[in-house]
N, CA, C and O atoms as a Tripos MOL2 file, in Angstrom:
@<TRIPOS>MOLECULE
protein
  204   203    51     0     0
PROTEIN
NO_CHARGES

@<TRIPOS>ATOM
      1 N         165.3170  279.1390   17.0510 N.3       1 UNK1
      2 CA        164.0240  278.7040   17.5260 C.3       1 UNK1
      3 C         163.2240  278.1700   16.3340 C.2       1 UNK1
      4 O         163.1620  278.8140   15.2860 O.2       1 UNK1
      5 N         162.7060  277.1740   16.4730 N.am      2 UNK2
      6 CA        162.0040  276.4910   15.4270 C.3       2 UNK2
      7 C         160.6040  277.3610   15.1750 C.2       2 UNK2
      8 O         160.1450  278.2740   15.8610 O.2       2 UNK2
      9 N         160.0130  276.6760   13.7770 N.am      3 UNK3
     10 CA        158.5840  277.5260   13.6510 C.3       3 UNK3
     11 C         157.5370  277.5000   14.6690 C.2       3 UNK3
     12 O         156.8840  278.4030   15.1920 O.2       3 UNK3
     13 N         157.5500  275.6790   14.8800 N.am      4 UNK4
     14 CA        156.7520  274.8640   15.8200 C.3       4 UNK4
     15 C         156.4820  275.4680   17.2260 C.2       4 UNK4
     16 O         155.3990  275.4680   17.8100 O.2       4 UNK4
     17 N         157.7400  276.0160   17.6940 N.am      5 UNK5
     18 CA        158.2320  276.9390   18.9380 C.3       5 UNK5
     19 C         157.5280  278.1150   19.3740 C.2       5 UNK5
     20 O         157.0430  278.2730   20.4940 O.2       5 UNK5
     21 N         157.4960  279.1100   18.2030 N.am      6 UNK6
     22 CA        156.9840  280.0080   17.6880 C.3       6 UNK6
     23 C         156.0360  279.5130   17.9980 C.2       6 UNK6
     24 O         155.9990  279.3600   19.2190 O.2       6 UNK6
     25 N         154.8920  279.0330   17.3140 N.am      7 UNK7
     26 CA        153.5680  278.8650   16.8560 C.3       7 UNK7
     27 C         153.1860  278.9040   18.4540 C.2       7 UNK7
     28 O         152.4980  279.7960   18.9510 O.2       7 UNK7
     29 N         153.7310  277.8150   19.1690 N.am      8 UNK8
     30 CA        153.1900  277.3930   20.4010 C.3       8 UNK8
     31 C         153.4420  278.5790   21.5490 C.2       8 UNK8
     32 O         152.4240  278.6920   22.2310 O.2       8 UNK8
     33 N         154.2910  279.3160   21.8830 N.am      9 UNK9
     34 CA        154.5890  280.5560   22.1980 C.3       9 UNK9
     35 C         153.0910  281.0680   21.8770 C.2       9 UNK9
     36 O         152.0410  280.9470   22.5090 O.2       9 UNK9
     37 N         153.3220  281.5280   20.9640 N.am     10 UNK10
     38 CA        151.9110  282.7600   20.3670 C.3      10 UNK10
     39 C         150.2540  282.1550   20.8040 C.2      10 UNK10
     40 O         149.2850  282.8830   21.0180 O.2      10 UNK10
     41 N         150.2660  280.8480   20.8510 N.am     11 UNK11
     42 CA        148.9360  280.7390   21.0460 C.3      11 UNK11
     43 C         148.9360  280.4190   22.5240 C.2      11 UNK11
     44 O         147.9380  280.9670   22.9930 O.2      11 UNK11
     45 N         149.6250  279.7600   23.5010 N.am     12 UNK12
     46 CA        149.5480  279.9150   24.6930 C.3      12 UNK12
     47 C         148.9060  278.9070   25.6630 C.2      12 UNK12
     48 O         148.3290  278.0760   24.9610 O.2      12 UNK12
     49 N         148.8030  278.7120   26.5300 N.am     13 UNK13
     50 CA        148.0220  277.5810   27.0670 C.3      13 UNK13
     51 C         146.5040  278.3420   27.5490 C.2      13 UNK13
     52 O         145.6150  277.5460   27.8500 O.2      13 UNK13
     53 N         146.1760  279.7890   27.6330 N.am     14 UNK14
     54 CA        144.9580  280.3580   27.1880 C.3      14 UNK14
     55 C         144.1160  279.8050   26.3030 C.2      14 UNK14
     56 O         142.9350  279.4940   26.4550 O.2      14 UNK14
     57 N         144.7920  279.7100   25.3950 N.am     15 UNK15
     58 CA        143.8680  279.1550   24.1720 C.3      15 UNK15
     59 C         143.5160  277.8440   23.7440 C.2      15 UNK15
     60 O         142.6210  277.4610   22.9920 O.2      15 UNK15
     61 N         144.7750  276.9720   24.6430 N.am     16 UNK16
     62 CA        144.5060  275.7120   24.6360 C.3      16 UNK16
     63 C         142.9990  275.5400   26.0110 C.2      16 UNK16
     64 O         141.9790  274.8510   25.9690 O.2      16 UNK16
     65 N         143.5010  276.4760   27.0490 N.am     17 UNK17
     66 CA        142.2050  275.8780   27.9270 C.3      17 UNK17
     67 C         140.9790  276.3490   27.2570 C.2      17 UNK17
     68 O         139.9320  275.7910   27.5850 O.2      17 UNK17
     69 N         140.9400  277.2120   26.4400 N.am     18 UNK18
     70 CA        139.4910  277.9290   25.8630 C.3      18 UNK18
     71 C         138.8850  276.9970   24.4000 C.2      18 UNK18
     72 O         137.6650  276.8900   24.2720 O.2      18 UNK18
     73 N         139.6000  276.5120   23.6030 N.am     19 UNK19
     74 CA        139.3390  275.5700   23.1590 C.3      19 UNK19
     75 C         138.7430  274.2720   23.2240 C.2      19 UNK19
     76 O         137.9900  273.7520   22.4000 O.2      19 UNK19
     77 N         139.2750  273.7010   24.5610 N.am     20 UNK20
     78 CA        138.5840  272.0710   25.0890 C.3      20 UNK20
     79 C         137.7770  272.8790   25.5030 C.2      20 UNK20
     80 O         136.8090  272.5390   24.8220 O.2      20 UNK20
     81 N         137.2150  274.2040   26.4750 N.am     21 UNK21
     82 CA        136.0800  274.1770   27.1010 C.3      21 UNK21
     83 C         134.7990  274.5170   26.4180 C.2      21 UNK21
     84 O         133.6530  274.2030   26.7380 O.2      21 UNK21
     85 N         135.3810  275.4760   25.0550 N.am     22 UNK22
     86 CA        134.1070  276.5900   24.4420 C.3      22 UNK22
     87 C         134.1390  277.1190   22.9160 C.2      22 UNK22
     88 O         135.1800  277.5410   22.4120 O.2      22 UNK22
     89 N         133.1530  277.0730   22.3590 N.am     23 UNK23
     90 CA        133.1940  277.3390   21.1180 C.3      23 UNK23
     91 C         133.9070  278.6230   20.7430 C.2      23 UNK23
     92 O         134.9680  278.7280   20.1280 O.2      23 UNK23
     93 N         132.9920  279.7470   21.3120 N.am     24 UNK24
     94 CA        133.5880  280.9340   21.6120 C.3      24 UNK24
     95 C         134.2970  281.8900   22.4570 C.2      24 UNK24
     96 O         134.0980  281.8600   23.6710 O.2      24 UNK24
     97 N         135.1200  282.7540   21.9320 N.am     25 UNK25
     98 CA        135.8740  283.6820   23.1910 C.3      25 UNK25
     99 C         135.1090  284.9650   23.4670 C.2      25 UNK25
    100 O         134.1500  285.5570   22.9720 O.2      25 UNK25
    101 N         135.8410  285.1110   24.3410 N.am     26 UNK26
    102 CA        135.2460  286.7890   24.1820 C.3      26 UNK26
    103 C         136.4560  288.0900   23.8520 C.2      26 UNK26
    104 O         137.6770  288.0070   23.9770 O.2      26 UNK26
    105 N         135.8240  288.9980   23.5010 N.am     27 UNK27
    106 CA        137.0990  289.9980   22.5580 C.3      27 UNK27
    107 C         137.8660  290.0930   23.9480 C.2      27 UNK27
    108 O         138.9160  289.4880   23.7330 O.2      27 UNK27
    109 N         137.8760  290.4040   24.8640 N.am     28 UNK28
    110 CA        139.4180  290.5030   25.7720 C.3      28 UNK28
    111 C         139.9320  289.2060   25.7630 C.2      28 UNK28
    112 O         141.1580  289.1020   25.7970 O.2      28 UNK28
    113 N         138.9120  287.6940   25.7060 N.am     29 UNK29
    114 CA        140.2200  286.8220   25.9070 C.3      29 UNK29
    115 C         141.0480  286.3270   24.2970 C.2      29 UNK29
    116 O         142.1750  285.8550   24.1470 O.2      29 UNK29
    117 N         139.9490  286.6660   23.2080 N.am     30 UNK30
    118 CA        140.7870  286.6670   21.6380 C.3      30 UNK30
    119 C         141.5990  287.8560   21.6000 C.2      30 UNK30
    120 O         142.4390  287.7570   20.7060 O.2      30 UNK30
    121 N         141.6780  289.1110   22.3300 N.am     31 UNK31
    122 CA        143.0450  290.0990   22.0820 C.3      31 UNK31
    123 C         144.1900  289.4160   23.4670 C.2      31 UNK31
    124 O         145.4180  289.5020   23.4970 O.2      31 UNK31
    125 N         143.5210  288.9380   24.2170 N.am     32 UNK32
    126 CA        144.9290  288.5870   25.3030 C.3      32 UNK32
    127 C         145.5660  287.0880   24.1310 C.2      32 UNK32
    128 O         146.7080  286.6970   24.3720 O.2      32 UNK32
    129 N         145.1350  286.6990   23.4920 N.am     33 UNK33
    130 CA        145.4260  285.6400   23.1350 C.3      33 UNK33
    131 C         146.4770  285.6830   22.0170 C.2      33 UNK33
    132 O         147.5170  285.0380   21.8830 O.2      33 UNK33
    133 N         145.7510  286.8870   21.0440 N.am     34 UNK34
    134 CA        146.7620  287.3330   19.7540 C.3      34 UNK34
    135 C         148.0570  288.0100   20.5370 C.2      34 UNK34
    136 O         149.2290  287.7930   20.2260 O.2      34 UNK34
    137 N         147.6280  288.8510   21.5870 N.am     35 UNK35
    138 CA        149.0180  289.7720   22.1470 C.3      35 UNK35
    139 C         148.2260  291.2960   21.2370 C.2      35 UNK35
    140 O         148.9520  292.2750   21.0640 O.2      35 UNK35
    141 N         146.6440  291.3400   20.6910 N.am     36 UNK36
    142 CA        146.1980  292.5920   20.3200 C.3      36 UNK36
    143 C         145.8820  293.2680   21.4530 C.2      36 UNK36
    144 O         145.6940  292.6190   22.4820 O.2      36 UNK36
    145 N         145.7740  294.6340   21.4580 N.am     37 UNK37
    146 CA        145.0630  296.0550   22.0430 C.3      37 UNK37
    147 C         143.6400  295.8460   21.1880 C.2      37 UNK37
    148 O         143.2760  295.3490   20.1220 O.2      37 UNK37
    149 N         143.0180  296.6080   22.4460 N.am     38 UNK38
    150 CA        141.5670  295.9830   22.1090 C.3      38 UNK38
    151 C         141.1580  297.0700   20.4980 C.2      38 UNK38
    152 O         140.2150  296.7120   19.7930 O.2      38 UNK38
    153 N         141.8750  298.1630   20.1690 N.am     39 UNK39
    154 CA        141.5790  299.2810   19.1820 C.3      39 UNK39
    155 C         141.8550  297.9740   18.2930 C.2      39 UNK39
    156 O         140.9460  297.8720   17.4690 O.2      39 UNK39
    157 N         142.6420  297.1050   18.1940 N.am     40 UNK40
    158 CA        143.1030  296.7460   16.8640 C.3      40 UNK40
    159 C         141.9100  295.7420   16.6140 C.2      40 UNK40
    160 O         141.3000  295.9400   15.5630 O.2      40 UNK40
    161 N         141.4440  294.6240   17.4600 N.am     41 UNK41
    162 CA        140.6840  294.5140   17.4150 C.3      41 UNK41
    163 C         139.1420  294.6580   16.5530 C.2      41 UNK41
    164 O         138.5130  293.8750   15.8420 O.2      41 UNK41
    165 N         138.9040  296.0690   17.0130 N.am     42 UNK42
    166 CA        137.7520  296.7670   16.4790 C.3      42 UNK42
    167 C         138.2870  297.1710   15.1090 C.2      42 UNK42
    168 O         137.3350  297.6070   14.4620 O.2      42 UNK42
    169 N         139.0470  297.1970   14.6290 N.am     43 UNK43
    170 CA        139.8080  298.4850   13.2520 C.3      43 UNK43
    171 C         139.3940  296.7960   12.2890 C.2      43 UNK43
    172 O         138.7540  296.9760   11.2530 O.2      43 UNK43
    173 N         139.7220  295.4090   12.6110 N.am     44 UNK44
    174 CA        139.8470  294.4330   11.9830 C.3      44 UNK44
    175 C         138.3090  293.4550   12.1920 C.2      44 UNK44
    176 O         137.9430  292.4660   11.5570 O.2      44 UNK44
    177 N         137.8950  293.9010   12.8890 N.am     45 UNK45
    178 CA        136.3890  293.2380   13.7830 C.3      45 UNK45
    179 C         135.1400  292.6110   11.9420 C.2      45 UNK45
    180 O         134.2800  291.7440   11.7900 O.2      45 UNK45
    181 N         135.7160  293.5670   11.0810 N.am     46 UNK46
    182 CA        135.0350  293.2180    9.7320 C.3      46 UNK46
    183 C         135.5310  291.8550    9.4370 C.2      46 UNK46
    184 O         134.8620  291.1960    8.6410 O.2      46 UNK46
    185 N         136.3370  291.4520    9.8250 N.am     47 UNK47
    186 CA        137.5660  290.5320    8.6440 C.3      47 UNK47
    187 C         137.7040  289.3160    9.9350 C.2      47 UNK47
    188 O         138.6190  288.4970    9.8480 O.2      47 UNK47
    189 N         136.7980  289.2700   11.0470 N.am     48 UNK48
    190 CA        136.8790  288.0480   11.9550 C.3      48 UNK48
    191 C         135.9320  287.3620   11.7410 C.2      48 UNK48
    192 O         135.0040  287.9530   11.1890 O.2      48 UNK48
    193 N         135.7390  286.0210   12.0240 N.am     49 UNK49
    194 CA        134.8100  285.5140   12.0290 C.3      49 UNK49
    195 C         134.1520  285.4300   13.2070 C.2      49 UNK49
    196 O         134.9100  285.7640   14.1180 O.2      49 UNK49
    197 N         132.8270  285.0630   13.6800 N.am     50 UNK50
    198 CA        132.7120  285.7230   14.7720 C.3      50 UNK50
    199 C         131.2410  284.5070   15.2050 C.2      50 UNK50
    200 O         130.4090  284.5760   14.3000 O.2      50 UNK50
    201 N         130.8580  283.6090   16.2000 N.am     51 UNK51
    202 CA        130.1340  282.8130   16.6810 C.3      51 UNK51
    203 C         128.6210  283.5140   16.5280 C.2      51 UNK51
    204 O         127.6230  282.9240   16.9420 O.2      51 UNK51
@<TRIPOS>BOND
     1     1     2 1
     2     2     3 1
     3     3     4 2
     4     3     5 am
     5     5     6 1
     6     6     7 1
     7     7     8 2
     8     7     9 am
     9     9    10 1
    10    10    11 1
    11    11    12 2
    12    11    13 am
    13    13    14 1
    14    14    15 1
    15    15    16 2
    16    15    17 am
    17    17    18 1
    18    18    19 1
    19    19    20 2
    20    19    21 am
    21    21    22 1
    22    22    23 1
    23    23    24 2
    24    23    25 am
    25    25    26 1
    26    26    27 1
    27    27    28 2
    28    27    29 am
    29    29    30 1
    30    30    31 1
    31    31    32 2
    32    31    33 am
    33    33    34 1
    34    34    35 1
    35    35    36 2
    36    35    37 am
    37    37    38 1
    38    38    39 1
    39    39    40 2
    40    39    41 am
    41    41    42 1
    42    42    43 1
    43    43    44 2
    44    43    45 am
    45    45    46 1
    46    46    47 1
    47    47    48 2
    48    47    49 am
    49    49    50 1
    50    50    51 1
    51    51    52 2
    52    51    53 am
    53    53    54 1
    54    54    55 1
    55    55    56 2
    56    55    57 am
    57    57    58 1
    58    58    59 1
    59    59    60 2
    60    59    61 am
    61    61    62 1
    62    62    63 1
    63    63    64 2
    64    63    65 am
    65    65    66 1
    66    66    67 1
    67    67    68 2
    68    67    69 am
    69    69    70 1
    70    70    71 1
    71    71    72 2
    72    71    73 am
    73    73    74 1
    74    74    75 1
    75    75    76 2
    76    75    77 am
    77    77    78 1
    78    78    79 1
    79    79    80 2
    80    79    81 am
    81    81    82 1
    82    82    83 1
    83    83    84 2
    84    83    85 am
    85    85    86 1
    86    86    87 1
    87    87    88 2
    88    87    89 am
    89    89    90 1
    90    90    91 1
    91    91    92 2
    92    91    93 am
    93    93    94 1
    94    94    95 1
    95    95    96 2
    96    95    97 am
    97    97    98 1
    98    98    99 1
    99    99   100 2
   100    99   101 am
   101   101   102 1
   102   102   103 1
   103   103   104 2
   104   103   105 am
   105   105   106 1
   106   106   107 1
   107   107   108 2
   108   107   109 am
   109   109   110 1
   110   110   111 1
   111   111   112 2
   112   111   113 am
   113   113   114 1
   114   114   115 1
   115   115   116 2
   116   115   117 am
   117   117   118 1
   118   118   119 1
   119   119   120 2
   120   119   121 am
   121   121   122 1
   122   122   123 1
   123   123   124 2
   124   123   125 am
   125   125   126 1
   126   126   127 1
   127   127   128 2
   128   127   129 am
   129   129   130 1
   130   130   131 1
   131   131   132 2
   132   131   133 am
   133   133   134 1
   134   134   135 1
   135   135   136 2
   136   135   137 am
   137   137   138 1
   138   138   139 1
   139   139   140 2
   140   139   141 am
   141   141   142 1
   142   142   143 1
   143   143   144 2
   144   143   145 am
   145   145   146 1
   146   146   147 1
   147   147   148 2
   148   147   149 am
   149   149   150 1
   150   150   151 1
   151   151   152 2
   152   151   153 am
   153   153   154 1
   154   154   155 1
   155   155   156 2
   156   155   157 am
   157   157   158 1
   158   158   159 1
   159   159   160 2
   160   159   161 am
   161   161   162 1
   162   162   163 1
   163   163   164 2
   164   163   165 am
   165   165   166 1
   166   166   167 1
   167   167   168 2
   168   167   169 am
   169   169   170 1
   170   170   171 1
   171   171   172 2
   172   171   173 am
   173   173   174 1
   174   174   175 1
   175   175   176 2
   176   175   177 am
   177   177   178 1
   178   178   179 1
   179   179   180 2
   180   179   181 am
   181   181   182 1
   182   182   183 1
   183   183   184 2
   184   183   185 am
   185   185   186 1
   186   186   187 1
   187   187   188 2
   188   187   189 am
   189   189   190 1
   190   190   191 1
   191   191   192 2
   192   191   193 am
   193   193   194 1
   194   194   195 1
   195   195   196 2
   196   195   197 am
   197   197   198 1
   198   198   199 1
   199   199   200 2
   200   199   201 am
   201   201   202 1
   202   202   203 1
   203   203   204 2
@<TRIPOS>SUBSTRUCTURE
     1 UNK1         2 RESIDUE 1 A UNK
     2 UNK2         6 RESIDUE 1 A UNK
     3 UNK3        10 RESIDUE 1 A UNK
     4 UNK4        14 RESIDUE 1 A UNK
     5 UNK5        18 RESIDUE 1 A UNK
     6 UNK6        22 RESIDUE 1 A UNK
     7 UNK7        26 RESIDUE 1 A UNK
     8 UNK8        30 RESIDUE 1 A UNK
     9 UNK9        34 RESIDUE 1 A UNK
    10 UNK10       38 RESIDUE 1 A UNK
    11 UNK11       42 RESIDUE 1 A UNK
    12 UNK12       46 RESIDUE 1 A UNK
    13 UNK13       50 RESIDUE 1 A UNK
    14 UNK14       54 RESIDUE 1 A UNK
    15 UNK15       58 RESIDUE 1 A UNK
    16 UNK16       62 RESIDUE 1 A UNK
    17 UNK17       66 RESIDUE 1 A UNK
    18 UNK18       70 RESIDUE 1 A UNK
    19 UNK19       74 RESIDUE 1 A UNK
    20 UNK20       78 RESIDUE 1 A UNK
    21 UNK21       82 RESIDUE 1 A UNK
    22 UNK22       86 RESIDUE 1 A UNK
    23 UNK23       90 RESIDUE 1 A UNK
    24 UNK24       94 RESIDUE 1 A UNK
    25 UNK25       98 RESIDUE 1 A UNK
    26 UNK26      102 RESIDUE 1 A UNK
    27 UNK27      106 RESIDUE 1 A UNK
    28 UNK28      110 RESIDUE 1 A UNK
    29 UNK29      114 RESIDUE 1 A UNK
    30 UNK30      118 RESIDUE 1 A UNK
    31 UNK31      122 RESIDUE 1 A UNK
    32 UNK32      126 RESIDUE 1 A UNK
    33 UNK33      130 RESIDUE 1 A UNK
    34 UNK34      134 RESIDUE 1 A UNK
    35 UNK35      138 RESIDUE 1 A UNK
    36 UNK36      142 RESIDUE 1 A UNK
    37 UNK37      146 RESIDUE 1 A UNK
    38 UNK38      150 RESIDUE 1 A UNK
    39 UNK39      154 RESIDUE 1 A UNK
    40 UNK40      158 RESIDUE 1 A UNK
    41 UNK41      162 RESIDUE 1 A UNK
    42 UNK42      166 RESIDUE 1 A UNK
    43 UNK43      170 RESIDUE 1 A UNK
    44 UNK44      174 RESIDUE 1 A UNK
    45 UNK45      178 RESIDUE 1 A UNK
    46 UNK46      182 RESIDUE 1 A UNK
    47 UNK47      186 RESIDUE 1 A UNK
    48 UNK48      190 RESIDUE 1 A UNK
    49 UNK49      194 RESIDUE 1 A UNK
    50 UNK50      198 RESIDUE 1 A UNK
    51 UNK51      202 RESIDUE 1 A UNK
């Protein structure tokens, strides 16, 4: 499987529709998006950038 493959896998067509529509997500649709639990989330919530 190529990297390209990968990449596109992981980000999803979620993120492609949330992108054309909106600046920002909201934390359930940026953890459905990574494949995070919402704890991990919060443990890293320092180190996001955030709208």
């Amino acid at each position: 499987m190529s990297k390209k493959t990968i990449e596109t896998k992981r980000a999803g067509s979620l993120w492609e529709q949330l992108r054309a529509e909106r600046v920002c997500v909201t934390i359930e649709e940026f953890c459905e998006i990574l494949g995070w639990h919402r704890s991990r989330f919060y443990r890293h919530q320092g180190k996001i950038k955030n709208c």
